[in-house]
C-alpha positions in Angstrom: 20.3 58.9 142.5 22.1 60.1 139.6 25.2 61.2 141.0 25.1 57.5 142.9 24.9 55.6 139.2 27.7 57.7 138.2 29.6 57.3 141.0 29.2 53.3 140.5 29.8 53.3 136.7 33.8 55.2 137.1 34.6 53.0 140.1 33.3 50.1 138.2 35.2 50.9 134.8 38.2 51.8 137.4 38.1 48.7 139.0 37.8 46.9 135.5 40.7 48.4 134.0 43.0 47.5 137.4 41.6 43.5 136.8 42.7 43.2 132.8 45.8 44.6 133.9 46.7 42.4 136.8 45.2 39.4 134.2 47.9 40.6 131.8 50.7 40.6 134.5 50.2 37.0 135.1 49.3 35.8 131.8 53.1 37.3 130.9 53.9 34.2 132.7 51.6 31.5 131.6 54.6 29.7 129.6 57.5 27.7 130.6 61.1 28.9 131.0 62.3 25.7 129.3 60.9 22.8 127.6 63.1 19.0 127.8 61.5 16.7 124.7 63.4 12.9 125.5 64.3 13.8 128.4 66.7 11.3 130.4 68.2 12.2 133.6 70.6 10.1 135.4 71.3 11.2 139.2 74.7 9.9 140.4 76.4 10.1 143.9 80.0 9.2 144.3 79.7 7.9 141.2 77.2 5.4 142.0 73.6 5.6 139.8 70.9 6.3 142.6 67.8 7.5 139.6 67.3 7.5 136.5 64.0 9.5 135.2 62.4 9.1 131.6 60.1 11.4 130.3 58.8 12.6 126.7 57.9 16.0 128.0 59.5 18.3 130.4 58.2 22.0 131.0 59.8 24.3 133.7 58.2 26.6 135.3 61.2 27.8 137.3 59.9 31.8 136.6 56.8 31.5 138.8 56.6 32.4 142.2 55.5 29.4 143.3 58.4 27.1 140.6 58.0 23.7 139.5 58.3 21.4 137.0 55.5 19.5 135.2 55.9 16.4 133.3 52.4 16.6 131.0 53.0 12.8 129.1 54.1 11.2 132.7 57.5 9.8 133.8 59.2 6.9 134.5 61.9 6.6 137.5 64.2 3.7 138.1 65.5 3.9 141.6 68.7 1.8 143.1 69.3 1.2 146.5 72.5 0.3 148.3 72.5 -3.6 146.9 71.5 -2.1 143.7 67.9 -3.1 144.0 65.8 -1.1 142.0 62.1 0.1 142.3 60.0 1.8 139.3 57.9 4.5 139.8 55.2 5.2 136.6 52.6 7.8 135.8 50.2 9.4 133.4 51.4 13.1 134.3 53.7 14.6 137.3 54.5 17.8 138.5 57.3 18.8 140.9 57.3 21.6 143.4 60.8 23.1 143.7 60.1 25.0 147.1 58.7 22.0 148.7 60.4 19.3 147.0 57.1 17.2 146.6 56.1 16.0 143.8 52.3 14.4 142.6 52.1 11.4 140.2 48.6 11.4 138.7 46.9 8.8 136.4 47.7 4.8 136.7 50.1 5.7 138.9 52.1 2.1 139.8 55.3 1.2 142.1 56.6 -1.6 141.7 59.6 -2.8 144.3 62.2 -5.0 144.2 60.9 -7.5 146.8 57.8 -7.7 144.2 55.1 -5.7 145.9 53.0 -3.8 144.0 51.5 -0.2 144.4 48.5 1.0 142.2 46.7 4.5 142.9 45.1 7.2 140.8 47.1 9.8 142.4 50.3 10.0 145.0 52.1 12.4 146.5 56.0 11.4 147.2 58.5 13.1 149.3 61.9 12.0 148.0 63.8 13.7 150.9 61.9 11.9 153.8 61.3 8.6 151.2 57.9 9.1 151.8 54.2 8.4 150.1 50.9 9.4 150.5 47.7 9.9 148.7 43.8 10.4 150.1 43.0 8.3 147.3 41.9 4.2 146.7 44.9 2.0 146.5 45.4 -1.4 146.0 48.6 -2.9 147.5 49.7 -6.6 146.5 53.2 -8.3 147.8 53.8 -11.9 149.9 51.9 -11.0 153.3 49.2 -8.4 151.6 46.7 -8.2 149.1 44.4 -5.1 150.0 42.6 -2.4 148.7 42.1 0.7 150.8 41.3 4.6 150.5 44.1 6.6 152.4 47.9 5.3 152.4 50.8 6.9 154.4 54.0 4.7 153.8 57.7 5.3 153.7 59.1 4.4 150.6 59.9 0.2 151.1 56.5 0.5 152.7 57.8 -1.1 156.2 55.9 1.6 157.9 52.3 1.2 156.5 49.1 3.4 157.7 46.0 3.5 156.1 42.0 4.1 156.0 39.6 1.2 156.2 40.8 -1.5 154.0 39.6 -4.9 152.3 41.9 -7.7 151.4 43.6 -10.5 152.3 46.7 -9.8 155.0 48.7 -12.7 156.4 49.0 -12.9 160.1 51.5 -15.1 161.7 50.7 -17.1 164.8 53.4 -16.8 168.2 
C-alpha cells in the first residue's frame, strides 16, 4: 500500500507541474497584439465607400491560433449599397473571427435598413461574405408588411429571404 501512495503522490506532483506549465504557455497569450482606441474604418472599392465601422475599442487577437478581433464597447457600421442606400448595424460588444469570417454582435443589437425595417435581437451572428444573419435568439422584426416577434431568425441581409421559429405578430397578407 505504501509503495501505491507513493507511486500516486510523484505522478500526481508530475502531472501538476506539466498543467502550470501548459497554463503558463497560454496565459503568454492572454493579451492582444494591438489595441485601436477611435477607431474609424472606411472600406472602399473602386473608390466607391461600401462600410464604414465606428468603434471606441479595438483589440486584435491576430496571435492566437484561433485569431479574431473583439470590439469590447460595441461598434457601429454604416453600409451602402449600389444606389447608395445605407443600413446601420449597432451593438453592445462584437467579436470577429478571422478564419471564418463571422462575426457575433451581442447586446441591443439593432439593424436598421434603408426601406425602414427594423431588426432588434440580443445576439446575431452575420456572415458578410454570404450577406447573411442568424441568431437562436428572440427577435423582434418591424417594417410595412411585418410586425413580429419570434425566437430563431435565418435572413439574408435585405431580409428578402426570411426563416424563422414560431412567431407572434402582425404580418400582412395580400389577397389574389
Amino acid at each position: 500500500m505504501r509503495i501505491f501512495n507513493i507511486l500516486f503522490l510523484i505522478i500526481f506532483i508530475g502531472c501538476e507541474d506539466n498543467f502550470i506549465e501548459i497554463k503558463n504557455i497560454n496565459s503568454k497569450n492572454s493579451f492582444p497584439v494591438g489595441e485601436t482606441e477611435n477607431l474609424k474604418l472606411i472600406y472602399t472599392d473602386s473608390a466607391k465607400v461600401k462600410a464604414i465601422l465606428i468603434s471606441s475599442l479595438n483589440k486584435d487577437f491576430s496571435n492566437y491560433i484561433f485569431p479574431y478581433s473583439e470590439f469590447p464597447n460595441g461598434l457601429e457600421i454604416t453600409f451602402f449599397d449600389k444606389k447608395n442606400n445605407k443600413t446601420i448595424v449597432k451593438s453592445d460588444y462584437a467579436i470577429a473571427y478571422n478564419n471564418t469570417n463571422i462575426v457575433n454582435l451581442v447586446g441591443n443589437v439593432i439593424i436598421n435598413n434603408h426601406d425602414g425595417s427594423e431588426l432588434k435581437t440580443n445576439q446575431l451572428y452575420w456572415d458578410p461574405e454570404l450577406e447573411w444573419l442568424f441568431t437562436e435568439d428572440k427577435f423582434t422584426f418591424k417594417n410595412s408588411d411585418y410586425d413580429i416577434t419570434a425566437k430563431r431568425l435565418d435572413t439574408n441581409r435585405s431580409f428578402s429571404i426570411f426563416n424563422t421559429g414560431k412567431l407572434d405578430g402582425k404580418v400582412l397578407v395580400e389577397d389574389k
